[in-house]
VEXMAR-554769 format. One record per residue (C-alpha): chain; residue in three letters; residue number from 1; x, y, z. Coordinates in steps of 0.05 Angstrom, whole numbers. Example, Ala and Ser with C-alpha at 12.3 -4.5 7.8 and 13.67 -1.06 7.14 Angstrom:
<sites>
<"A", "ALA", 1, <246, -90, 156>>;
<"A", "SER", 2, <273, -21, 143>>;
</sites>
This chain:
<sites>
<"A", "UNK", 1, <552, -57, -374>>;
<"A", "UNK", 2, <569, -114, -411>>;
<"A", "UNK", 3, <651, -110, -395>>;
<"A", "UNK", 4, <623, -97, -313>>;
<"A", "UNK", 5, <584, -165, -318>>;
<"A", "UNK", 6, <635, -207, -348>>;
<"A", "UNK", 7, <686, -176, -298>>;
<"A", "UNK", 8, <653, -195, -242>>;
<"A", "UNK", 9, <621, -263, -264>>;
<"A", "UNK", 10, <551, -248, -263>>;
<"A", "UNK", 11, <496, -264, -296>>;
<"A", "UNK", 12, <438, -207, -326>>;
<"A", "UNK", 13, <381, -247, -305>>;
<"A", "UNK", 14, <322, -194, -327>>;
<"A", "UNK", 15, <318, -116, -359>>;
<"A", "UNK", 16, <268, -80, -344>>;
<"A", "UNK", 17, <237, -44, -405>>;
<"A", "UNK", 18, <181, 17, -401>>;
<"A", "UNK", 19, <131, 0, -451>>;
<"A", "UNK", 20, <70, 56, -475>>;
<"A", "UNK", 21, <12, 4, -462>>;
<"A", "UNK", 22, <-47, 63, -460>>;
<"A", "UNK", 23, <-24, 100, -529>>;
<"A", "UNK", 24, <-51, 54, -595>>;
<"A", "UNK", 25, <-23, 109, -645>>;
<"A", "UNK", 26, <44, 87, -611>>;
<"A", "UNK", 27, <34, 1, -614>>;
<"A", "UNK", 28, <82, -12, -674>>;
<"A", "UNK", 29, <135, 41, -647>>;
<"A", "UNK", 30, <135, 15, -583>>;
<"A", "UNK", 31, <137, -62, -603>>;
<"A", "UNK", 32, <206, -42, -645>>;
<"A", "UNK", 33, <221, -13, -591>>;
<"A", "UNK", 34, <220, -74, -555>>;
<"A", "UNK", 35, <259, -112, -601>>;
<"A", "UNK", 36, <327, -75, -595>>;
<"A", "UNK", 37, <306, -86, -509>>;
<"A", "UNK", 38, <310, -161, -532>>;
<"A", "UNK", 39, <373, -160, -567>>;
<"A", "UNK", 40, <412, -124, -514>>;
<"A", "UNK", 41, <385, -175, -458>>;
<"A", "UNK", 42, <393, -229, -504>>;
<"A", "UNK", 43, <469, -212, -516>>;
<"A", "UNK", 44, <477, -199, -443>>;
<"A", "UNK", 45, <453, -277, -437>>;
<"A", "UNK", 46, <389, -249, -397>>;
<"A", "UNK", 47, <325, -294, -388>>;
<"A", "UNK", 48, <274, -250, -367>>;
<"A", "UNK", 49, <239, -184, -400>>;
<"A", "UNK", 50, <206, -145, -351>>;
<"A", "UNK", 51, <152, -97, -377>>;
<"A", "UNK", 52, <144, -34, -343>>;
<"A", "UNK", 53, <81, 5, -351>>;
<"A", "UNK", 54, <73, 67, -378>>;
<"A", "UNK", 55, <72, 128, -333>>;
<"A", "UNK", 56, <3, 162, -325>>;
<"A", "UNK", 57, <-24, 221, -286>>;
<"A", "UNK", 58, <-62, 178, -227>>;
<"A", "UNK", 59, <-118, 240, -215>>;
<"A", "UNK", 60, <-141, 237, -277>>;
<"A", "UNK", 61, <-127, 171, -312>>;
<"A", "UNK", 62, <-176, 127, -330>>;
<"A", "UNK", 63, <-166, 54, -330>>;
<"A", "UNK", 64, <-224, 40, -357>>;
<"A", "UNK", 65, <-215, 70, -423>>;
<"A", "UNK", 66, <-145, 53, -429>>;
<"A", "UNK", 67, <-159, -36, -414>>;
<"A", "UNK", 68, <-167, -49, -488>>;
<"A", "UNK", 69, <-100, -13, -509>>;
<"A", "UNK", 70, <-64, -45, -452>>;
<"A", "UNK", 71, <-86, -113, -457>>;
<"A", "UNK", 72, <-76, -121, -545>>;
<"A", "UNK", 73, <-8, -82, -527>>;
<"A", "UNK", 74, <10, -136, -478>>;
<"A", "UNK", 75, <-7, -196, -517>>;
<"A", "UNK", 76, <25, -178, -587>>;
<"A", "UNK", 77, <90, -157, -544>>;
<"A", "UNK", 78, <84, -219, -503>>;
<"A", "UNK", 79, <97, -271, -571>>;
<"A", "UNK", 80, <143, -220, -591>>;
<"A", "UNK", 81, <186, -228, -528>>;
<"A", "UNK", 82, <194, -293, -532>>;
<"A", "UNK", 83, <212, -297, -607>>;
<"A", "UNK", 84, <270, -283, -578>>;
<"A", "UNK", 85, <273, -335, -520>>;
<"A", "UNK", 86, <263, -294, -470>>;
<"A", "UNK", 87, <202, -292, -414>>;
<"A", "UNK", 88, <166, -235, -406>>;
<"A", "UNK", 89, <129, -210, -342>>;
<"A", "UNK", 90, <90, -155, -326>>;
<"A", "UNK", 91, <108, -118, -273>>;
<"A", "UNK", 92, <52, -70, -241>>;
<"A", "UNK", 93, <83, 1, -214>>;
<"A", "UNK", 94, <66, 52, -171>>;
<"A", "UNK", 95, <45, 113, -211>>;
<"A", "UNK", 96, <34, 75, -278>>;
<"A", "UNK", 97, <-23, 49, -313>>;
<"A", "UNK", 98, <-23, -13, -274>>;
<"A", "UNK", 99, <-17, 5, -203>>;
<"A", "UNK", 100, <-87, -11, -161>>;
<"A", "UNK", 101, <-104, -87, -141>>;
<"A", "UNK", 102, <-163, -75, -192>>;
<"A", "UNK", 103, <-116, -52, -240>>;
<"A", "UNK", 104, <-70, -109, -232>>;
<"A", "UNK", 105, <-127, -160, -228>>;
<"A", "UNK", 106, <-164, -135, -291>>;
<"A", "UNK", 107, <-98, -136, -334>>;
<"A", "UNK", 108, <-76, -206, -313>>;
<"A", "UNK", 109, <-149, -234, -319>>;
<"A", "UNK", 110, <-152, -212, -393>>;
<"A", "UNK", 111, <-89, -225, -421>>;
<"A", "UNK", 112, <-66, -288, -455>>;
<"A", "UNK", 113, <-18, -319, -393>>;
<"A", "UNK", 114, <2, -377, -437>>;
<"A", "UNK", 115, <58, -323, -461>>;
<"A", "UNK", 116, <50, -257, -418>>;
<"A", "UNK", 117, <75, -287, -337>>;
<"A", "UNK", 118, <75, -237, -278>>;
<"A", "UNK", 119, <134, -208, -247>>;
<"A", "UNK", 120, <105, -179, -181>>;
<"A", "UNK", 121, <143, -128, -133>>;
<"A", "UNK", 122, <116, -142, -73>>;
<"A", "UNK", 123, <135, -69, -43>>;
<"A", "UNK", 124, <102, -42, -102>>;
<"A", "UNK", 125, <41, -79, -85>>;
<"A", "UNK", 126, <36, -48, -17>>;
<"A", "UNK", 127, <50, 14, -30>>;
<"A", "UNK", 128, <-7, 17, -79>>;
<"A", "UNK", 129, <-54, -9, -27>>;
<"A", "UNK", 130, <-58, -86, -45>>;
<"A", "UNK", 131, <-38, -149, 4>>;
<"A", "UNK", 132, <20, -179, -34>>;
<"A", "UNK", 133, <18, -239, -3>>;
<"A", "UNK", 134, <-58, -253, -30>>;
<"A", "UNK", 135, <-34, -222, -97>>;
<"A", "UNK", 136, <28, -269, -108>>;
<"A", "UNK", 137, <-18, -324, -80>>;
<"A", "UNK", 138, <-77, -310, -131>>;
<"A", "UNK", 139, <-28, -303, -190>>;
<"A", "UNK", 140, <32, -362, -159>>;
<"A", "UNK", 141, <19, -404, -220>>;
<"A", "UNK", 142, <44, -347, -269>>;
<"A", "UNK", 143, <93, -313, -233>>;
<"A", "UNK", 144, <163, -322, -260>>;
<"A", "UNK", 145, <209, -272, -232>>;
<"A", "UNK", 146, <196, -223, -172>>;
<"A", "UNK", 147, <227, -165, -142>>;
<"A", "UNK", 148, <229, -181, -63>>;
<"A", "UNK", 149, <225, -104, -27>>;
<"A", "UNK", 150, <198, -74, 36>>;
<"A", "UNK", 151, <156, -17, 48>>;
<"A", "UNK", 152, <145, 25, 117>>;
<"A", "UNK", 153, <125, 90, 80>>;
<"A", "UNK", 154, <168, 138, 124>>;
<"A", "UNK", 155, <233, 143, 92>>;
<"A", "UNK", 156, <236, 200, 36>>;
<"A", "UNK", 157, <299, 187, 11>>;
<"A", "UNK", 158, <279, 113, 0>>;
<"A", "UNK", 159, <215, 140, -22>>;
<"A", "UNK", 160, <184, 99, 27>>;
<"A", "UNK", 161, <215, 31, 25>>;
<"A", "UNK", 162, <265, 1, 63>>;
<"A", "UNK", 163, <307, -62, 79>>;
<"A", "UNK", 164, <274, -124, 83>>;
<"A", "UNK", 165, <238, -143, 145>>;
<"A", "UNK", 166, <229, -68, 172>>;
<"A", "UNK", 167, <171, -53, 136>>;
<"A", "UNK", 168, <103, -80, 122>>;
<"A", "UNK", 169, <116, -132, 77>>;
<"A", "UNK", 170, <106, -210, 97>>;
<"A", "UNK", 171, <177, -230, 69>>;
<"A", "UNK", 172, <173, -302, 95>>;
<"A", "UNK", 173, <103, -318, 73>>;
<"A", "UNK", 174, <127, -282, 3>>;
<"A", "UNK", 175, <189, -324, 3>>;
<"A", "UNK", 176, <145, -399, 27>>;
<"A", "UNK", 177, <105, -392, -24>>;
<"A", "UNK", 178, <162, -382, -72>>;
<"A", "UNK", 179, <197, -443, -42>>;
<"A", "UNK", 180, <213, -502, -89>>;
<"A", "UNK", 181, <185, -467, -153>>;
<"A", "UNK", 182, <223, -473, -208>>;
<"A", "UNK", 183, <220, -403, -251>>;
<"A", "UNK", 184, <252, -369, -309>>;
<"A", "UNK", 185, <277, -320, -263>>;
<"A", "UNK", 186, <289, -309, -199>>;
<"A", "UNK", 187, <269, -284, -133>>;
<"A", "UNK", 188, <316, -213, -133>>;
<"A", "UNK", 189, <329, -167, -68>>;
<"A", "UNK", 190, <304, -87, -88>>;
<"A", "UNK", 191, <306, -21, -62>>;
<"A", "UNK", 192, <286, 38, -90>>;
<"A", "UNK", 193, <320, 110, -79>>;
<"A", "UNK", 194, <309, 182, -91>>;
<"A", "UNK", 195, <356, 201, -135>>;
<"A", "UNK", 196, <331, 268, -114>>;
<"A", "UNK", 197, <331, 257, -37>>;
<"A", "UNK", 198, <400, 211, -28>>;
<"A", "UNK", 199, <393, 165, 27>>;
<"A", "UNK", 200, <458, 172, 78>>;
<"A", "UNK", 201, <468, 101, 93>>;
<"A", "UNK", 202, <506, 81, 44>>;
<"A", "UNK", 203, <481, 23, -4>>;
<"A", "UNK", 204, <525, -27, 24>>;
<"A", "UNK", 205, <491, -24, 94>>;
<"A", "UNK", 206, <416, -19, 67>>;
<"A", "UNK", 207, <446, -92, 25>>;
<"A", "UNK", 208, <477, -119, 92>>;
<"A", "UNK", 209, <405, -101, 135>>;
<"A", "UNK", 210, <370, -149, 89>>;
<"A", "UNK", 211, <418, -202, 78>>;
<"A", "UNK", 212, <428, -203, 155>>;
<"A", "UNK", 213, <346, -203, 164>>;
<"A", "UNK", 214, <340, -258, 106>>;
<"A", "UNK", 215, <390, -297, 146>>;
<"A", "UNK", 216, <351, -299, 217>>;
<"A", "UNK", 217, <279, -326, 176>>;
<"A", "UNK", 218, <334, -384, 147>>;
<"A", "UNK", 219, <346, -370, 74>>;
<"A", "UNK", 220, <423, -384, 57>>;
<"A", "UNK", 221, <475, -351, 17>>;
<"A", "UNK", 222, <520, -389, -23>>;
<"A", "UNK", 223, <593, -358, -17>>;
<"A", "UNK", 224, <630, -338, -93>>;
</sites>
């Protein structure tokens, strides 16, 4: 990847890293783990760590039980992040361990936000059933990276998302109350696939649909 970035000038600004959060017997594997995630983003000149929740089975997992795990998990791999200068944020997931609004509210109400900061997907949010605008408004002060994506929920091969501004999400009150912050990260255009279910408009065009829509609501593009 490295060779790929260099070639074409750009900049890794986050990696996203699936973390066991649920599993104690695993904590000390899993925070190793972590570290070699660190080192590659750190010699990829990355800023941001982006922790990805576990997987779970949703119809019979039980938050409730799991919290305790989660939250210690979180915390210890929060200082250990940025022992190596880089942010971490959590990032709740559809089909994780942090996927509900009470989910996502519990975990960021208990952790230690002085080092753990919030890294919302605001398609993610609505397709688990939560207003992302009232999310990234409740949790603004902490967020520090976000992935911007839209949901409609009728396109398979997309698994339900699609380019920005044909779906449900409120991209410009997202993007307002974004406006002027200054953040570790940054504010990055998403959207999923199903890499069993290919979508036949080609990535290009799904890119072009929301870069044209983020142009009509006024946000600019510098030209490279």
């Amino acid at each position: 990847m490295l060779p790929l970035l260099e070639k074409n000038k750009l900049p890794l600004i986050s990696g996203y890293c699936t973390i066991n959060l649920t599993d104690a017997a695993q904590r000390d594997a899993e925070l190793a783990k972590a570290d070699k995630y660190c080192e590659a983003i750190v010699k990829a000149k990355g800023k941001i760590y982006v922790v990805g929740p576990n997987s779970v089975r949703r119809n019979t997992y039980d938050f409730a039980a799991s919290k305790a795990n989660i939250v210690t998990t979180l915390n210890e791999l929060a200082k250990r992040v940025e022992g190596h200068g880089l942010t971490p944020v959590l990032h709740q997931h559809t089909g994780t361990c942090i996927e509900s609004r009470d989910e996502t509210y519990a975990v960021l109400e208990a952790v230690d936000t002085r080092h753990l900061k919030f890294g919302p997907d605001v398609g993610q949010l609505t397709k688990g059933g939560q207003d992302a605008v009232k999310v990234v408004k409740d949790f603004l002060p902490i967020v520090q990276h976000m992935h911007l994506k839209d949901y409609a929920g009728t396109d398979d091969a997309l698994l339900g998302y699609c380019p920005l501004g044909k779906g449900k999400v409120d991209v410009p009150a997202i993007l307002n109350m974004m406006e002027g912050r200054k953040i570790s990260g940054m504010v990055m255009g998403e959207l999923d696939n199903n890499w069993g279910k290919m979508s036949p408009t080609p990535p290009e065009e799904l890119v072009k649909q929301s870069r044209d829509y983020l142009q009509t609501i006024g946000v600019q593009f510098r030209r490279t």
